[in-house]
VMD Tcl script that draws the C-alpha trace (Angstrom):
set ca {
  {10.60 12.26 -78.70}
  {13.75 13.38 -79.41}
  {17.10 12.98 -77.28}
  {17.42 16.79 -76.79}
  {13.78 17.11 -76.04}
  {14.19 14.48 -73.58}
  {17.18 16.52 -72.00}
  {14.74 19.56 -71.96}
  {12.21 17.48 -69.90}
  {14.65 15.82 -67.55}
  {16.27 18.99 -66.35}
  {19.39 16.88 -66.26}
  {21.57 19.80 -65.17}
  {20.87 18.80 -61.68}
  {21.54 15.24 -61.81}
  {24.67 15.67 -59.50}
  {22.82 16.94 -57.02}
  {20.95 13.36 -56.88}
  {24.09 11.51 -57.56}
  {25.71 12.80 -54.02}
  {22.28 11.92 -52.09}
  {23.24 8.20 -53.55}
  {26.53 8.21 -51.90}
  {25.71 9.48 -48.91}
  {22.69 7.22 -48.89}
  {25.24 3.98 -49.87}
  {28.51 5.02 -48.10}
  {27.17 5.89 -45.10}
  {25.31 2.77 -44.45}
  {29.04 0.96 -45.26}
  {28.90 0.73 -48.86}
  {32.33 1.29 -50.79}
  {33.17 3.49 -53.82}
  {34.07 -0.14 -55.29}
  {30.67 -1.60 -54.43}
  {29.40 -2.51 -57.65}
  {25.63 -1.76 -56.52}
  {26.98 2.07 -56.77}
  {26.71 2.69 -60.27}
  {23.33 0.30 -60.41}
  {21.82 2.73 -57.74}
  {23.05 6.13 -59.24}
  {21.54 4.48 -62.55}
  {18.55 3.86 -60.55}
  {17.88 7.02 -58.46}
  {18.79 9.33 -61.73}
  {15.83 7.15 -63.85}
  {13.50 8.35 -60.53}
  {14.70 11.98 -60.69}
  {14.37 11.94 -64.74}
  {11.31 10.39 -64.70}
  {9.78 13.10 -62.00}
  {10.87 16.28 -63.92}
  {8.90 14.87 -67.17}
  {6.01 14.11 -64.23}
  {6.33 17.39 -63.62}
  {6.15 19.41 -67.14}
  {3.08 16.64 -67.88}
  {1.25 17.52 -64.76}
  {2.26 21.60 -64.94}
  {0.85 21.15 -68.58}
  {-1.69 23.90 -68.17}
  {0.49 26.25 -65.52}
  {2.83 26.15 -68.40}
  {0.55 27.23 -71.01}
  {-0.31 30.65 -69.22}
  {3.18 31.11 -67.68}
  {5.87 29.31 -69.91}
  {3.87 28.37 -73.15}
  {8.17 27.91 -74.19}
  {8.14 24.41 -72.58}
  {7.97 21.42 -74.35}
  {4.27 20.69 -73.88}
  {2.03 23.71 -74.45}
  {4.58 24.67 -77.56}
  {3.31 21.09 -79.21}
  {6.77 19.61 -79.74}
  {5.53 16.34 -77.72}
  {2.20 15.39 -75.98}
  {1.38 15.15 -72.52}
  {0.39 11.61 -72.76}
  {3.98 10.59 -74.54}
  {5.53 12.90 -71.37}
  {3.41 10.97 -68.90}
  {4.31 7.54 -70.08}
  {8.02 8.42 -70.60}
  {7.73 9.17 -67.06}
  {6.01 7.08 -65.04}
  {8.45 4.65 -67.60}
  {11.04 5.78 -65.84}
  {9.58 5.19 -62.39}
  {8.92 1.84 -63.15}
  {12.44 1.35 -64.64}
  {14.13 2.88 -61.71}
  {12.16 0.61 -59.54}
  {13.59 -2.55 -61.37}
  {17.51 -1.01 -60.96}
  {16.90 -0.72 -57.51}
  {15.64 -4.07 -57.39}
  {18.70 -5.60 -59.14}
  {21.27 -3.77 -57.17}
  {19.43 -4.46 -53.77}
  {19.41 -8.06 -53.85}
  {21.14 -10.51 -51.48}
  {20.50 -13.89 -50.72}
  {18.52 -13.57 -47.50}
  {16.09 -11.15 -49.47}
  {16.61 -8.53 -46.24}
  {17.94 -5.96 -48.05}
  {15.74 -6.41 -51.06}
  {12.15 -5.59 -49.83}
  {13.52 -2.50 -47.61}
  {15.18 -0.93 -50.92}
  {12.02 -1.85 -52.47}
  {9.99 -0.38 -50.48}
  {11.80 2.92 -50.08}
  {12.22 3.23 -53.95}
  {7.92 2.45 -54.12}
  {7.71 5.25 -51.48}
  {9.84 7.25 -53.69}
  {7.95 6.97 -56.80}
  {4.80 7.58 -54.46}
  {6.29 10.94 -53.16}
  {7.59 11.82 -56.87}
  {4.04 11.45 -58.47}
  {2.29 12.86 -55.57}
  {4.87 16.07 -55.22}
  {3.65 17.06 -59.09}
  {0.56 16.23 -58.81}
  {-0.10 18.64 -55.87}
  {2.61 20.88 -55.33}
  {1.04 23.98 -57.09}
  {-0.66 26.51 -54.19}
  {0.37 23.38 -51.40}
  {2.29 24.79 -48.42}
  {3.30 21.08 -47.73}
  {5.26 21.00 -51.34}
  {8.49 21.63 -49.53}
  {8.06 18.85 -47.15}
  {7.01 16.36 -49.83}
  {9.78 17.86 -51.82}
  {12.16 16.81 -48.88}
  {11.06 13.65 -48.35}
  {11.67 12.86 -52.34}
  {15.20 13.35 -51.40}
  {15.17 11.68 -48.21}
  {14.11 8.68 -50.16}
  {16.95 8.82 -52.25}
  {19.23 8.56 -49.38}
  {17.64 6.20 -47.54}
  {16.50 3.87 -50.62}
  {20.84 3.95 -51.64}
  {21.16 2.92 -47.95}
  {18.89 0.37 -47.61}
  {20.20 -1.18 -50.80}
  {23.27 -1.93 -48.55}
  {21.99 -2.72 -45.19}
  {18.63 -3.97 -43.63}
  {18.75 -1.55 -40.93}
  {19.76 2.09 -41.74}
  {22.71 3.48 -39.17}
  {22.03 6.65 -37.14}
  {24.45 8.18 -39.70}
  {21.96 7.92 -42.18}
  {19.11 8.75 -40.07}
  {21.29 12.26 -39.42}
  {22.20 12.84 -42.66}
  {18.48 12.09 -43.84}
  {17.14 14.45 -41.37}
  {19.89 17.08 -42.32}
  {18.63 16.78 -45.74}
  {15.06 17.01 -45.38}
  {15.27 20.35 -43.42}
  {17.56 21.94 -45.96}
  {14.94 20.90 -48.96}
  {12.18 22.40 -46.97}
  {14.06 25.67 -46.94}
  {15.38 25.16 -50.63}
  {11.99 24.66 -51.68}
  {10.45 26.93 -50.13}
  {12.24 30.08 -51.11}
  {12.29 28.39 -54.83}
  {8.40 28.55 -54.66}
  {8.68 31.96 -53.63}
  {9.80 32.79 -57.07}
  {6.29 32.08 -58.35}
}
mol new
graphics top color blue
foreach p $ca { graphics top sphere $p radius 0.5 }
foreach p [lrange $ca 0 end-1] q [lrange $ca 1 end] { graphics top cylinder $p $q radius 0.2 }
display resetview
């Protein structure tokens, strides 16, 4: 797979948009725009998104035939397999960024950014897999987001400030409504 095919797939236009969940995620749970876990966890949390819009095209591989046969799968110029282990790759890789930007010495803030970046990838895979004709795709689609925030959080702090909680909660309810007119368009 190519570099620019790889761009195609990763939709990487709206990377920004994941960037600023990050810092809200990290600065409002007292992280600094010097922290040096900042860039780890934008590294991190833009392998998640990249690795769910290639999710996506692999498991919208047939959609796509009828509706966009353009995209990179049904037109042939890379296989579904190669998409799916690029991305779940990614996951994976993500995971292991989080992991090295999370950790302290009492391991607290470890295994809660763990866990919220597993719960992440969980959302992520189950979002494509079963977001087609699913009137709870913009929820799950919120809670991918959420889990952005709060996995940057918890990469700070062991216990997430009502700040984050808001802003989380903020967040999910505008992705619902996002989503849900974007699905509209289908």
């Amino acid at each position: 797979m190519n570099l620019a095919l790889a761009l195609k797939l990763g939709r990487i236009s709206n990377l920004p948009t994941v960037w600023t969940n990050v810092l809200v995620g990290a600065l409002l749970a007292g992280g600094s725009l010097a922290d040096p876990r900042l860039p780890l966890l934008i590294v991190a949390l833009s392998l998640f998104y990249v690795g769910g819009m290639f999710l996506n095209d692999a498991f919208d591989r047939e959609f796509d035939a009828q509706h966009r046969p353009q995209r990179p799968i049904p037109s042939g110029q890379v296989s579904a397999r190669q998409v799916f282990v690029a991305g779940f790759g990614l996951l994976a890789l993500g995971l292991a960024v989080v992991a090295g930007a999370a950790g302290t010495s009492d391991g607290q803030t470890a295994w809660r950014a763990l866990a919220a970046g597993a719960a992440l990838a969980g959302a992520i895979v189950f979002y494509n897999a079963h977001h087609k004709d699913n009137p709870l795709s913009p929820l799950v689609m919120g809670l991918c987001r959420v889990l952005v925030v709060v996995t940057a959080a918890f990469s700070m702090v062991a216990v997430l400030p009502d700040a984050v909680l808001l802003a989380a909660v903020a967040l999910l309810c505008h992705l619902i409504g996002l989503t849900y007119i974007a699905k509209q368009e289908h």
